[in-house]
MARBA-3410 file (N, C-alpha, C, O; in Angstrom, 1 decimal):
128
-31.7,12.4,9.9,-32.3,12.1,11.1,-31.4,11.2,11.9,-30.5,10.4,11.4 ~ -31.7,11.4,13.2,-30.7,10.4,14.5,-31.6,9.7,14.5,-32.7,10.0,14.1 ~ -31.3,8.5,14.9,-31.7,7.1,15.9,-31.5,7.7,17.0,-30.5,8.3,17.3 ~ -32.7,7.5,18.0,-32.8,8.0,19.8,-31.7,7.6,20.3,-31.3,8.2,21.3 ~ -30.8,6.3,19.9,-29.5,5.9,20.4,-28.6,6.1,19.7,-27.7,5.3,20.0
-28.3,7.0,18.5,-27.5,7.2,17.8,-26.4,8.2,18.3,-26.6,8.9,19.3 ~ -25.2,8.2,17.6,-24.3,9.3,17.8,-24.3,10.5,16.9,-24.7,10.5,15.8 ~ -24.1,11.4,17.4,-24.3,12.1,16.1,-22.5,13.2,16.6,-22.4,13.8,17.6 ~ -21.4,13.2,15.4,-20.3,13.6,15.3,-20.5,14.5,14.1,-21.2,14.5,13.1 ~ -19.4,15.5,14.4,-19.5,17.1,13.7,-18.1,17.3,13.6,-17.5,16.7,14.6
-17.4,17.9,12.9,-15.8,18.1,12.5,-16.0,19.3,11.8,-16.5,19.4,10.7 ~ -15.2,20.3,12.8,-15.1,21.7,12.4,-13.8,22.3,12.2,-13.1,22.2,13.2 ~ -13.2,22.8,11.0,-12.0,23.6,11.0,-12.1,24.7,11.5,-12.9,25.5,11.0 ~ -11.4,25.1,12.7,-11.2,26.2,13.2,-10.2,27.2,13.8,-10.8,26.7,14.7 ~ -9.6,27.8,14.0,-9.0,28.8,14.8,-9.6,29.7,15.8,-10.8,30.1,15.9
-8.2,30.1,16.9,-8.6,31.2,17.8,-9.3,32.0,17.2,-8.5,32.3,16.2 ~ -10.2,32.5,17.1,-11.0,32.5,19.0,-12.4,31.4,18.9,-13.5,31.5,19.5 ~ -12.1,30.6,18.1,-13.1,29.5,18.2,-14.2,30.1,18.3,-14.8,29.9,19.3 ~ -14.9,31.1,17.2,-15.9,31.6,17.6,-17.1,30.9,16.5,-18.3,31.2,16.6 ~ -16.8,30.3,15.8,-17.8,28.8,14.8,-18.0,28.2,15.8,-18.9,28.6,16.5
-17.1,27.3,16.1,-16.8,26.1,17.3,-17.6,26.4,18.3,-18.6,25.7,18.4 ~ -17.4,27.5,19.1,-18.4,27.7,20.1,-19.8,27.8,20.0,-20.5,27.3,20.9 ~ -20.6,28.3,18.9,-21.7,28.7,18.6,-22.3,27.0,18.2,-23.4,26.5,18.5 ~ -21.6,26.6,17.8,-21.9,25.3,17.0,-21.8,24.0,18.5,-22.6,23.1,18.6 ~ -21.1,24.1,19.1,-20.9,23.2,20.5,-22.2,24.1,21.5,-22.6,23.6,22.5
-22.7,25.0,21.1,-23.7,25.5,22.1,-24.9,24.9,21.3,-25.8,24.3,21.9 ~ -25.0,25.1,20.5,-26.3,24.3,19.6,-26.3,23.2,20.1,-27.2,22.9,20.9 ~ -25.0,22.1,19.8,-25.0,20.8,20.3,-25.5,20.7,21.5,-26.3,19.8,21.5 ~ -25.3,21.4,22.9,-25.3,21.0,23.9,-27.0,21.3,24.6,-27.5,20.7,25.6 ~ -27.7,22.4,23.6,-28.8,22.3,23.5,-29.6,21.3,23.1,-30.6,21.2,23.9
-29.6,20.7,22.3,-30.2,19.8,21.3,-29.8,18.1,22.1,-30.5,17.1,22.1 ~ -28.7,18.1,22.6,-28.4,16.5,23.1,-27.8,16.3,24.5,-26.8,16.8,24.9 ~ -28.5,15.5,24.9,-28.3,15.5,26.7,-26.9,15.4,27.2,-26.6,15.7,28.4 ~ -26.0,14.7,26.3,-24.2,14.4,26.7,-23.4,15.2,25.7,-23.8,15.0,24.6 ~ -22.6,15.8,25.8,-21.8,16.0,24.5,-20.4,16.6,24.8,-20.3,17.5,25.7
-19.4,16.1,24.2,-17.9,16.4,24.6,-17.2,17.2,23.0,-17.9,17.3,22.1 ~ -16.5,17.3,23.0,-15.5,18.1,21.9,-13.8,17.7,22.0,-13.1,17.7,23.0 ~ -13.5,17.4,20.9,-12.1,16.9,21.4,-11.0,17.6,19.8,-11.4,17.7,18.6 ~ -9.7,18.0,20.3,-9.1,19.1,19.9,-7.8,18.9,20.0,-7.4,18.8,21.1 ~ -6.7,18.8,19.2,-5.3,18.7,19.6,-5.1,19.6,20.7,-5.7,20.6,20.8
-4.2,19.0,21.4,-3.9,20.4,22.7,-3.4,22.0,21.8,-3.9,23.1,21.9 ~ -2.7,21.8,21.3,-2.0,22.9,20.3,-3.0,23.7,19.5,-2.7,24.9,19.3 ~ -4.3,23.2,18.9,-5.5,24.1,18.4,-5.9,24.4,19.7,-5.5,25.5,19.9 ~ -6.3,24.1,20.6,-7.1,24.6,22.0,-6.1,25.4,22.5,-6.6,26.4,23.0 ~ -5.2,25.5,22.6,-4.1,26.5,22.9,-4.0,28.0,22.2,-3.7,29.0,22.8
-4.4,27.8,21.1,-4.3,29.1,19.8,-3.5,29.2,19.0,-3.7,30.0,18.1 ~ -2.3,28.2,18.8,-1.1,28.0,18.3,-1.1,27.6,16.8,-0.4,28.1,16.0 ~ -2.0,26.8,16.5,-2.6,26.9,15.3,-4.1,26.5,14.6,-5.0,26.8,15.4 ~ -4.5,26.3,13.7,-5.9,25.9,13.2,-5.5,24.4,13.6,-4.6,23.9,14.0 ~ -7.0,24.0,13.1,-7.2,22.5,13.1,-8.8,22.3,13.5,-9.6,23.3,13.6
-9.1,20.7,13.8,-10.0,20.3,13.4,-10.1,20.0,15.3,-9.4,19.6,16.2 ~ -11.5,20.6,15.1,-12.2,20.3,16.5,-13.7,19.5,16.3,-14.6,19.9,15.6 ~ -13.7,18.3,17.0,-14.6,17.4,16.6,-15.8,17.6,17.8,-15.4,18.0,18.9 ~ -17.0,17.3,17.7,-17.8,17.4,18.4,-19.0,16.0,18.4,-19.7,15.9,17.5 ~ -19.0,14.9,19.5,-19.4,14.4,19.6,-20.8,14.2,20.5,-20.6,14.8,21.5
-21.9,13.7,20.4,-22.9,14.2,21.1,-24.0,13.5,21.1,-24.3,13.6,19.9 ~ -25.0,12.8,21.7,-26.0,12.1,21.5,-27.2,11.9,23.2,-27.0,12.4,24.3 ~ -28.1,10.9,22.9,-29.1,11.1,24.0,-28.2,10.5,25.2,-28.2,11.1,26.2 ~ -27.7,9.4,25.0,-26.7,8.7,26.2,-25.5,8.7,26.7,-24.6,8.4,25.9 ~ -25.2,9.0,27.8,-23.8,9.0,28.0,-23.3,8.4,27.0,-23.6,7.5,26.2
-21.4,9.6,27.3,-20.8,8.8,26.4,-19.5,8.4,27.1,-19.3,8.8,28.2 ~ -18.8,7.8,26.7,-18.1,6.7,27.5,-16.9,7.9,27.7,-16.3,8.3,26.6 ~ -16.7,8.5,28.8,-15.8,9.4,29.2,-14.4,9.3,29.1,-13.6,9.7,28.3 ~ -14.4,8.1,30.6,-13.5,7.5,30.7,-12.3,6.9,29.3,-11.1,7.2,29.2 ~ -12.9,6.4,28.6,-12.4,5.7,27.6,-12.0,6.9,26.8,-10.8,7.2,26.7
-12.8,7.7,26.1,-12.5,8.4,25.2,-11.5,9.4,25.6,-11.0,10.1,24.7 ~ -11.1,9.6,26.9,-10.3,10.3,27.4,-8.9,9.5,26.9,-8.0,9.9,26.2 ~ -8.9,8.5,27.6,-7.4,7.5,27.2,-7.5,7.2,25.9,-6.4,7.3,25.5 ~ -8.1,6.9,25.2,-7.9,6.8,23.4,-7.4,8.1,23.5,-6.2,8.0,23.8 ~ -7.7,9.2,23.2,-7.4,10.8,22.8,-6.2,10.8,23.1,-5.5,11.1,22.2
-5.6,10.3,24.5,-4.6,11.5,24.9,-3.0,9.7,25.0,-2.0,9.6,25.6 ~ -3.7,8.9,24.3,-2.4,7.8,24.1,-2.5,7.6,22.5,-1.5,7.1,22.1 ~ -3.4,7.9,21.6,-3.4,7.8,20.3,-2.2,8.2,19.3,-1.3,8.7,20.1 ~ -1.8,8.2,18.0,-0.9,8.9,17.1,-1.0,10.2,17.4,0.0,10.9,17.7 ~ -2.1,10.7,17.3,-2.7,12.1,17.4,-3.1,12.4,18.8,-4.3,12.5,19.1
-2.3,12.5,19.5,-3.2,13.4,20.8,-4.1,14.5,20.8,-4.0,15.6,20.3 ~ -5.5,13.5,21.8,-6.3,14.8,22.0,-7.0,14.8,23.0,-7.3,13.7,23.5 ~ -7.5,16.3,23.4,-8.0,16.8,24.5,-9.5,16.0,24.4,-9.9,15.5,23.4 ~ -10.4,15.9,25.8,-11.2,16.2,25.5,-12.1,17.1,26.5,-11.7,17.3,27.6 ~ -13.4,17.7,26.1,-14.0,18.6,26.9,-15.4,18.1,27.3,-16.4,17.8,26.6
-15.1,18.0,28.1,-17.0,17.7,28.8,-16.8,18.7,29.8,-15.8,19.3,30.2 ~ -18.4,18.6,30.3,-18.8,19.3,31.4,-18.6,20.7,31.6,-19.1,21.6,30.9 ~ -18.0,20.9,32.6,-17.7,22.5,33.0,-16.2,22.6,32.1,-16.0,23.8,32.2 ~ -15.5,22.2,31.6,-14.6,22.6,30.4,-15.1,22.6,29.3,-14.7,23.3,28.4 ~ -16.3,21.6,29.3,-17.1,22.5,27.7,-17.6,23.9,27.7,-17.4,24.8,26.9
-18.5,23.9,29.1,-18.9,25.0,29.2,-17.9,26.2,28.9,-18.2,27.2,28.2 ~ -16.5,25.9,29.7,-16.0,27.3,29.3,-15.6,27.4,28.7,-15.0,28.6,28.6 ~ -15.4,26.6,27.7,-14.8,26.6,26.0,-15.6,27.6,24.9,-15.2,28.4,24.1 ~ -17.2,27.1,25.4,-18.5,27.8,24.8,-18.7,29.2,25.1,-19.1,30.0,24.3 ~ -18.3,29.5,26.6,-18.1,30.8,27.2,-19.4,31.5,26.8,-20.3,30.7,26.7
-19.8,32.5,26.5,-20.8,33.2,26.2,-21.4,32.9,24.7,-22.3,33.5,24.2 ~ -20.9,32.1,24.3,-21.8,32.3,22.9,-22.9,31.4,22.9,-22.9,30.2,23.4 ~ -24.1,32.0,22.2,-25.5,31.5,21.9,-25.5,30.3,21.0,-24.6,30.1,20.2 ~ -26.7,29.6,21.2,-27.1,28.4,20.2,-27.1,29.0,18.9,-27.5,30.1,19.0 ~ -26.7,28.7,17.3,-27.5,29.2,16.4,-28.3,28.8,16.0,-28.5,27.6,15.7
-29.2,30.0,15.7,-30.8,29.8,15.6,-31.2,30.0,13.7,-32.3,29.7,13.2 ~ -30.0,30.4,13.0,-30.6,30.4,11.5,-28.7,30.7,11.4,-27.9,31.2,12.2 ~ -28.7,30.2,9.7,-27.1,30.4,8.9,-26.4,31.8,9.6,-25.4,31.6,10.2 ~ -27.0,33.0,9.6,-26.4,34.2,9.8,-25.5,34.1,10.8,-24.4,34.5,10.7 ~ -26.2,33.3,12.1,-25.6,33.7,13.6,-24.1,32.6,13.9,-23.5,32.5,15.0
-23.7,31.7,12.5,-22.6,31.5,12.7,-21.4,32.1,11.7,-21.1,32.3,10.5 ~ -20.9,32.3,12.7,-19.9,33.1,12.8,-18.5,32.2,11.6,-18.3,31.0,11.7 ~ -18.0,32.9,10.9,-16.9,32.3,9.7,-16.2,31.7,10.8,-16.3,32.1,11.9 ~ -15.5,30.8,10.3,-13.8,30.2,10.8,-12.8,30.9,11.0,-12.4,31.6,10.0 ~ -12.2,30.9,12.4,-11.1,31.7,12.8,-9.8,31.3,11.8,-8.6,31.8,11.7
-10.5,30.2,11.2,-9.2,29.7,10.2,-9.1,31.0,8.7,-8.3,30.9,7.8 ~ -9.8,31.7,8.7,-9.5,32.4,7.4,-11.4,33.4,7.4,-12.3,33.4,8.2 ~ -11.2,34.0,6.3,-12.3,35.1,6.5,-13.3,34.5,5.6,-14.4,34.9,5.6 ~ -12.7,33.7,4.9,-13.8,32.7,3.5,-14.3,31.9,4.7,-13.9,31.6,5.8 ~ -15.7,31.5,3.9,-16.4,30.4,4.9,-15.7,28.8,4.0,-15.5,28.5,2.9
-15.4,28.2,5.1,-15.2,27.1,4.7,-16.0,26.0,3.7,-15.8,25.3,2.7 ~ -16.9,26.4,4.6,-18.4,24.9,4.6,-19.7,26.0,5.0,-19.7,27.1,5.6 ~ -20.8,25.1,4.5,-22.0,25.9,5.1,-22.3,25.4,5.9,-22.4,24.2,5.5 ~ -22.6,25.6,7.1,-23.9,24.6,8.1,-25.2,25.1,8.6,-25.6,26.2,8.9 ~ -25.6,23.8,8.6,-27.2,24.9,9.0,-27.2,23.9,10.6,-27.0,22.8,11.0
-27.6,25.3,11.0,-27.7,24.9,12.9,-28.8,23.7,13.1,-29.8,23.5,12.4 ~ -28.4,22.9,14.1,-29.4,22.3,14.4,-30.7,22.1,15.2,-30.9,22.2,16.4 ~ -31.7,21.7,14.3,-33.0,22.1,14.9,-33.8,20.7,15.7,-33.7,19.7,15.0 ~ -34.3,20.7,16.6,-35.5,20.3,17.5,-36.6,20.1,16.2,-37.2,20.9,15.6 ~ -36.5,18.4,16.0,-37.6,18.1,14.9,-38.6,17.0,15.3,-38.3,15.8,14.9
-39.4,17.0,15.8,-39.8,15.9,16.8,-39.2,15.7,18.0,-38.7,16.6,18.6 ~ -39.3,14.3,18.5,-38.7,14.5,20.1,-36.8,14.7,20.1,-36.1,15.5,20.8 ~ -36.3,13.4,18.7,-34.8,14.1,19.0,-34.6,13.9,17.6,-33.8,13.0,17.4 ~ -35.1,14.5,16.5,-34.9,14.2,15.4,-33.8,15.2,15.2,-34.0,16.2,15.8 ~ -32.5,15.0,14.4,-31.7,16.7,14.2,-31.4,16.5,13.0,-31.3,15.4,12.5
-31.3,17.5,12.3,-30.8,17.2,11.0,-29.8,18.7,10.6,-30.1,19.8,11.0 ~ -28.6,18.3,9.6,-27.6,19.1,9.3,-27.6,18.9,7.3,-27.8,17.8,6.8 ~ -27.2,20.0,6.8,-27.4,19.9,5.3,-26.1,20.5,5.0,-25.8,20.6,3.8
END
């Protein structure tokens, strides 16, 4: 369970065509009123796998900031909010049970299991 002011962060291994990532950032964006994703530029490009993080909760999150941490850090990284999340997510649906996510562009083995997240009370979410 979240705290109504909690954060709640997700770290996905993925590859082009980001089609986990997307399905899983559309759940997120259902479920929690703010949520951004942040990505080396070089995985968001297609160039290689890597880890796309997804961050997300009831209250703004500090944009600003997390923009200049990302992109002055050891590790540069992108991040996406708003209409660049949206078109990151592009057409893909919330998932609604295990089936509707889709394996890692990183390889044909599933990585990890996840179970989508569900609407449990007013913002309770939970991931196993």
């Amino acid at each position: 369970a979240l705290d109504p002011g909690g954060l709640y962060l997700c770290n996905l291994s993925d590859a082009t065509p980001f089609a986990m990532s997307q399905v899983v950032a559309a759940a997120v964006r259902e479920v929690f009123d703010h949520s951004v994703l942040l990505a080396e530029p070089p995985v968001l490009r297609g160039r290689r796998s890597g880890n796309l993080v997804i961050a997300a909760g009831a209250r703004a999150l500090p944009l600003d900031s997390l923009v200049r941490r990302a992109s002055s850090g050891p590790v540069r990284a992108r991040v996406l909010a708003g209409d660049n999340l949206d078109q990151f997510i592009g057409s893909a649906l919330p998932a609604a049970a295990d089936g509707d996510i889709p394996e890692s562009g990183e390889s044909l083995a599933a990585l990890a299991t996840v179970t989508p997240i569900s609407r449990v009370g007013s913002r309770d979410c939970h991931l196993t």
